[in-house]
C-alpha positions in Angstrom: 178.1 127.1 185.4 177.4 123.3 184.4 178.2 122.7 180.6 176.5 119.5 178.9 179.5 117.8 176.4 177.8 115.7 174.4 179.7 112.6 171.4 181.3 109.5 171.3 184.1 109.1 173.5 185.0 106.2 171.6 184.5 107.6 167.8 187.8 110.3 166.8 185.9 112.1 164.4 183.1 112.8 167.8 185.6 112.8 170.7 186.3 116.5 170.7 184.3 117.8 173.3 185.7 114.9 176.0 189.1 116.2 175.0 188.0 119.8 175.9 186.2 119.2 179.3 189.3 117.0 180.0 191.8 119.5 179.5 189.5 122.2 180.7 188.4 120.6 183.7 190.6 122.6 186.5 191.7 125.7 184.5 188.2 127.0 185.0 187.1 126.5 188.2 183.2 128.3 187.8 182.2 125.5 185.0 181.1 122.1 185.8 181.2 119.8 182.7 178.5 117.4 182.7 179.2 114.6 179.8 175.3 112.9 178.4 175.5 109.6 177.5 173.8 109.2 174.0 170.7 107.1 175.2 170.1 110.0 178.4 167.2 112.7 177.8 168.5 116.7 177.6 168.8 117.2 181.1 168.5 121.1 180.9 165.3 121.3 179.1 164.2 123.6 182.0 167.1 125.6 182.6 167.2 129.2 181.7 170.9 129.2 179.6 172.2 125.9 178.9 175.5 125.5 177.7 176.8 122.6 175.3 179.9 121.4 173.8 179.7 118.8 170.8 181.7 118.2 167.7 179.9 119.5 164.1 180.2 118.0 160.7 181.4 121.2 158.0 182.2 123.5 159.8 186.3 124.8 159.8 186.8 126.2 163.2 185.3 126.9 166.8 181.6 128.2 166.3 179.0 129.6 168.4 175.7 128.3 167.9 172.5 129.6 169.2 168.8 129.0 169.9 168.2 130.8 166.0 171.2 128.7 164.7 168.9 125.5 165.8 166.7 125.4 162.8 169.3 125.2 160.8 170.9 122.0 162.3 170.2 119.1 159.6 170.2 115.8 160.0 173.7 114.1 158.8 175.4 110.9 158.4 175.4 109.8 161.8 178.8 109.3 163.4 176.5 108.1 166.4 172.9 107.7 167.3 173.3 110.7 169.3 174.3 112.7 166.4 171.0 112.7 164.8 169.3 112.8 168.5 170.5 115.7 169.9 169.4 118.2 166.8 165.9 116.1 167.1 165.4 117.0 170.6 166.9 120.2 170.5 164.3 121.4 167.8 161.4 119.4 169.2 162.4 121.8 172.8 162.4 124.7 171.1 159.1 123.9 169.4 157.5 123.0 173.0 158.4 126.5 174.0 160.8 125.0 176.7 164.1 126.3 174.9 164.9 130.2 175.0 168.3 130.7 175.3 171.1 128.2 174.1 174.6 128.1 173.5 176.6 125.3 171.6 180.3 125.8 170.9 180.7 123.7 168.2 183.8 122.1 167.5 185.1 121.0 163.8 184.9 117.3 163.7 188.3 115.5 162.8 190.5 119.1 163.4 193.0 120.2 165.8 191.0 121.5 169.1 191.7 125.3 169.8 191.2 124.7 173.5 193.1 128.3 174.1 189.4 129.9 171.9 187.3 127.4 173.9 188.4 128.3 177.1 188.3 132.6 176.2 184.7 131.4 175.3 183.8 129.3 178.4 185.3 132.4 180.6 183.0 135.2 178.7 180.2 132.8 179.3 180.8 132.6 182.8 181.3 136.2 183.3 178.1 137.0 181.6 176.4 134.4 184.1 177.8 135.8 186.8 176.8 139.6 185.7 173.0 137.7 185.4 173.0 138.4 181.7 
C-alpha cells in the first residue's frame, strides 16, 4: 500500500508526517511512503483508496479524515504553499468526480507524534486493502 506524506520537511510546526514515514519506514513492510514535494500535482487522483499523511492546524490528536471530512478543510494561515494547495486540489478532485474514497491521518501540528496510534492505523488500513475492502 503506497501512502502520499505531504509538509515541509524544513518547517517544525509541518514536519510531522516525514518523522512518521521515517520511523515507520521498515516496521511495516506492506506500506510504501511516497513523500510530494509541494510544487508536484496529486499523484493518485485516479487511484481507487489513497492514503495520506499531513500535519493539521487545531486539531489535538491523531485524526482520521475522510472524503466527507474534505469540505470541511478551510483554507489557513499557510505554514507552506502546500498547505493551502493540497485542500484546493483535494476539493477541486472531489468536485471533478475523480475522488471517492480517501483517507488522511492527520497529525496535530507542533505536538508529540503518537507513532505507536499511527502505525495501529496504517496496519488496519492495510488489512482492509488486503481483504479488498
Amino acid at each position: 500500500m503506497k501512502v502520499f506524506i505531504f509538509g515541509n520537511p524544513i518547517v517544525a510546526d509541518d514536519n510531522s508526517a516525514f518523522k512518521v514515514a521515517e520511523y515507520l519506514k521498515n516496521k511495516i513492510p506492506e506500506v510504501d511512503f511516497a513523500i510530494i514535494n509541494p510544487n508536484e500535482d496529486i499523484p493518485f487522483a485516479d487511484l481507487r483508496h489513497p492514503v495520506l499523511i499531513d500535519a493539521i492546524e487545531n486539531i489535538k490528536k491523531v485524526t482520521i479524515l475522510n472524503e466527507e471530512d474534505i469540505d470541511k478543510i478551510s483554507p489557513m494561515k499557510s505554514v507552506s504553499v502546500h498547505d493551502w494547495d493540497l485542500g484546493f486540489q483535494l476539493k477541486y478532485l472531489k468536485k471533478l468526480g475523480k475522488l471517492n474514497k480517501i483517507t488522511i491521518i492527520g497529525l496535530p501540528m507542533g505536538k508529540k507524534i503518537n507513532y505507536l496510534r499511527i502505525q495501529s492505523i496504517l496496519r488496519k488500513l492495510v488489512e482492509q486493502e488486503m481483504q479488498g475492502s
